[in-house]
C-alpha positions as CSV (number, residue, x, y, z in Angstrom):
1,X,27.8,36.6,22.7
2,X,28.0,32.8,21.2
3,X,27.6,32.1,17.4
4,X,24.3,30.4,16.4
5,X,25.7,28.3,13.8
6,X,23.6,25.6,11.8
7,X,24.4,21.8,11.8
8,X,22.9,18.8,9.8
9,X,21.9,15.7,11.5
10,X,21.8,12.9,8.6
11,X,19.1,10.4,9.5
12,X,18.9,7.1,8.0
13,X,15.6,7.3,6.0
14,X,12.7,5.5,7.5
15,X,10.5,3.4,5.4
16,X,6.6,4.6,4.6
17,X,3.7,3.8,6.9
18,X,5.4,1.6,9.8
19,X,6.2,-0.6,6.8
20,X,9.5,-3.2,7.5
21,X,12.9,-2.4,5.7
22,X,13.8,-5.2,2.7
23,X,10.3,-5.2,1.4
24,X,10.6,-6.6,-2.4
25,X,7.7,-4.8,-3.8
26,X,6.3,-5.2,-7.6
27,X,8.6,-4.4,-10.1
28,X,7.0,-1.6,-12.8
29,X,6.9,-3.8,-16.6
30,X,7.4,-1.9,-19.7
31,X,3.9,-0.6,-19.8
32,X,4.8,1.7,-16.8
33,X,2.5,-0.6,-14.4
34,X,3.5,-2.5,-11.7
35,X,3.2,-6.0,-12.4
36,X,0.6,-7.3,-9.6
37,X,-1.5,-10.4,-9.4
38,X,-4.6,-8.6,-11.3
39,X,-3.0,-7.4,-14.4
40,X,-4.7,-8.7,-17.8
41,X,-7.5,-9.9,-16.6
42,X,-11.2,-10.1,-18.1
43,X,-14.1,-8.5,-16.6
44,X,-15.6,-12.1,-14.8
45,X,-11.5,-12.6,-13.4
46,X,-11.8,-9.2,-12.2
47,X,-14.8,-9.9,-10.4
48,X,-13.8,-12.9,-8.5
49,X,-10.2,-10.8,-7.7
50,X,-12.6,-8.1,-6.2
51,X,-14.0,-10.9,-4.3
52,X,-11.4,-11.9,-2.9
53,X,-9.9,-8.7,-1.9
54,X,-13.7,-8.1,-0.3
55,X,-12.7,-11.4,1.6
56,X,-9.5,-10.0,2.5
57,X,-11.6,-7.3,3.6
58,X,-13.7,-8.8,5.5
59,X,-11.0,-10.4,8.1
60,X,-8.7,-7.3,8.5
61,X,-10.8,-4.2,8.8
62,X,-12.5,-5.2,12.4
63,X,-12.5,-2.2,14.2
64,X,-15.3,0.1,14.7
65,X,-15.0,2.5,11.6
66,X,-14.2,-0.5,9.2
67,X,-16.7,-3.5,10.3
68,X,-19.2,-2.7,7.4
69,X,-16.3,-4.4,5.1
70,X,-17.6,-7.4,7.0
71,X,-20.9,-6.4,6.4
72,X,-21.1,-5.6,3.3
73,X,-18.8,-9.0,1.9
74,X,-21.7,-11.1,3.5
75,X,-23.8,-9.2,2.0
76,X,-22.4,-9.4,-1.1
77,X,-22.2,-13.7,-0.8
78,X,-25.7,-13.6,-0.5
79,X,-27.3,-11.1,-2.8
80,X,-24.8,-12.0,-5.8
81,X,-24.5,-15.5,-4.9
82,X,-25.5,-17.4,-8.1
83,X,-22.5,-15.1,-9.8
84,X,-20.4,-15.8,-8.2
85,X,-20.8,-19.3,-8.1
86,X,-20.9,-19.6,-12.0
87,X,-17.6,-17.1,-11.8
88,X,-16.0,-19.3,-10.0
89,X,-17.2,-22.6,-12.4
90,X,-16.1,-20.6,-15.0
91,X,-12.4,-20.0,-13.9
92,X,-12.0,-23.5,-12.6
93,X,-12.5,-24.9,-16.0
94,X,-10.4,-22.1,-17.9
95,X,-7.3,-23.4,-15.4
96,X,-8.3,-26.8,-15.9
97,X,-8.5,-26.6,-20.5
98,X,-4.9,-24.0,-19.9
99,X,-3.0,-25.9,-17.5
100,X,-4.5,-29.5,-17.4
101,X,-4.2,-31.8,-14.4
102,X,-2.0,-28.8,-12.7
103,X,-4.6,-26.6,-13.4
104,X,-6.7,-26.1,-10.1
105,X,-3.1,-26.1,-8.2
106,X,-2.0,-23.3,-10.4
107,X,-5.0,-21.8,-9.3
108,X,-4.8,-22.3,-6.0
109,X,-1.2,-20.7,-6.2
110,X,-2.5,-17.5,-8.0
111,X,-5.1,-17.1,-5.3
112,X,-2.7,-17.2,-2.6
113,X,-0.7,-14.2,-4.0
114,X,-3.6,-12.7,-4.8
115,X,-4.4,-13.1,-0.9
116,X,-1.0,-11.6,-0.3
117,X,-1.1,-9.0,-1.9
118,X,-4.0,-7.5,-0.6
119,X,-3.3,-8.5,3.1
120,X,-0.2,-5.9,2.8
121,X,-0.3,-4.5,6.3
122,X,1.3,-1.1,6.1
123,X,-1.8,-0.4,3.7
124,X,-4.8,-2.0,5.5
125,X,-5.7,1.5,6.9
126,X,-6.3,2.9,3.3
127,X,-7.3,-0.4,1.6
128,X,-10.2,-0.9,4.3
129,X,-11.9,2.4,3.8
130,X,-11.8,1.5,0.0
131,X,-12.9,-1.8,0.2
132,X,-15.8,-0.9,2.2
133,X,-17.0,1.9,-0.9
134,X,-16.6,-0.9,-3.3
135,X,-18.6,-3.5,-1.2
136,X,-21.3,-0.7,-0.4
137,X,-21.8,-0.4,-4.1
138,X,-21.0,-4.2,-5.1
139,X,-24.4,-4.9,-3.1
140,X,-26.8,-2.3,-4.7
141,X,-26.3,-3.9,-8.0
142,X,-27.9,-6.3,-10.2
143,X,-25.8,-9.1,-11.2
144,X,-25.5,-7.7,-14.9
145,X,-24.0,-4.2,-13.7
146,X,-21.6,-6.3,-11.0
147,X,-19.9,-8.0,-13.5
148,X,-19.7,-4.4,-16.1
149,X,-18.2,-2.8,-12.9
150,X,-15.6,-5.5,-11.8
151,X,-12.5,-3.9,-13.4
152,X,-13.5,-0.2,-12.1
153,X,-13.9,-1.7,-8.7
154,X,-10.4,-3.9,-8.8
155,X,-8.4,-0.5,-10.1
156,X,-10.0,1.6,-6.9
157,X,-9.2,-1.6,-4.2
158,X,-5.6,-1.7,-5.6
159,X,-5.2,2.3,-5.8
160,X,-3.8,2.3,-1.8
161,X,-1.2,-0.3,-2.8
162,X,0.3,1.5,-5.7
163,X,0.7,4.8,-4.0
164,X,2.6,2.6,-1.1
165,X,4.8,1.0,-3.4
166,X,5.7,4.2,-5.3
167,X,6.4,5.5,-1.8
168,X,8.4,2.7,-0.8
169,X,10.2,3.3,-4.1
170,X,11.0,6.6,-2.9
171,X,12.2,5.3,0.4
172,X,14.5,2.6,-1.5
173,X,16.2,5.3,-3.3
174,X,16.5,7.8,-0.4
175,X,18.1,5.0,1.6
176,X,20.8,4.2,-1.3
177,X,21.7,7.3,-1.3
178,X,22.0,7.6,2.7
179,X,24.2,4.7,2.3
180,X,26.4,6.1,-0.2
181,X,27.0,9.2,1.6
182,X,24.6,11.8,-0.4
183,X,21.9,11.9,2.3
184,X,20.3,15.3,3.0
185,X,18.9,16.2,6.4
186,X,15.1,17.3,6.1
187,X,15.0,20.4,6.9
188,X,12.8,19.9,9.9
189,X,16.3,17.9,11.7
190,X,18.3,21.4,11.1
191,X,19.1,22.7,14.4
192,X,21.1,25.9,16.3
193,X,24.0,24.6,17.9
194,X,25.5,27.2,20.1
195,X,29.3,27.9,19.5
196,X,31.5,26.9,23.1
197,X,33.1,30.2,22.3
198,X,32.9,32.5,25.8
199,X,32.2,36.5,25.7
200,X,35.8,38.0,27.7
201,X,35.4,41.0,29.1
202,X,38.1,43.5,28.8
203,X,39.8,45.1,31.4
204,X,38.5,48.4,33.2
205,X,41.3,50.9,32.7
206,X,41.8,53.5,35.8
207,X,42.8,57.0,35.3
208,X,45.8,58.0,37.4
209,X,45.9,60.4,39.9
């Protein structure tokens, strides 16, 4: 009968979630954290960074089992609006007494990577479901506790996006590796390969008379 023999089939490594190939993502600072638009920042920054990823929110997750992000966001506009309008006061002038006459375009620029960063698309799926916890319980507060929970809330809304760039990490390093020739088939793409070696069968001998 054939030999079953076992062959490897090297795959180039695929990166995580549907995400595109050549993604820079943040780079990890000597602290061990990745270095991300809402690092160092007090508990009224961290608020408006939760609002904005609440806004970010609020224009991806449309479908039927992450609407309430839109929901809640409005919600949120309304119910903490006087906060958030003295947040944003507040970090206008900071930019304006740090940076001067560029200070509202610094801001502006900070915003729009904050944007960015939070619009991600391989994570949207993950980042919805925890935007919508965090805007569920942004809106049962009172404006003093809002502003007490900001940072807690900005660490669970980011959550999704660290565990995609440590995976993508993972996928850089796999993909190196594939390129220098020390790939490893998973062991899922192992496969019987049947040998073209034929079974002969021998002659018949006769007896003779």
């Amino acid at each position: 009968p054939p030999k079953s023999v076992s062959v490897d089939i090297v795959t180039r490594p695929q990166p995580p979630m549907g995400a595109a190939p050549g993604l820079v993502i943040p780079a990890v600072g000597p602290d061990g954290k990745r270095i991300t638009p809402n690092r160092d920042l007090g508990p009224r920054e961290a608020l408006w960074h939760v609002r904005m990823a609440l806004n970010v929110a609020a224009l991806s997750c449309r479908n039927a089992d992450t609407q309430a992000a839109l929901q809640n966001y409005n919600r949120m506009l309304t119910t903490h609006n006087a906060l958030l309008s003295a947040t944003n006061a507040a970090i206008d002038a900071d930019y304006r007494r740090r940076f001067g006459a560029q200070g509202l375009a610094m801001r502006d620029a900070h915003n729009t990577r904050t944007y960015n960063f939070f619009a991600l698309p391989p994570v949207q799926p993950a980042f919805c479901r925890a935007a919508m916890g965090v805007g569920a319980e942004a809106v049962a507060m009172d404006a003093t506790q809002l502003v007490a929970f900001a940072p807690t809330a900005l660490a669970r809304l980011e959550r999704p996006f660290f565990a995609f760039f440590d995976a993508y990490a993972d996928y850089q390093a796999d993909a190196e590796r594939w390129r220098n020739g020390q790939g490893k088939a998973p062991a899922a793409q192992r496969v019987a390969a049947a040998s073209p070696r034929k079974a002969v069968a021998e002659p018949r001998r006769v007896a003779a008379p």
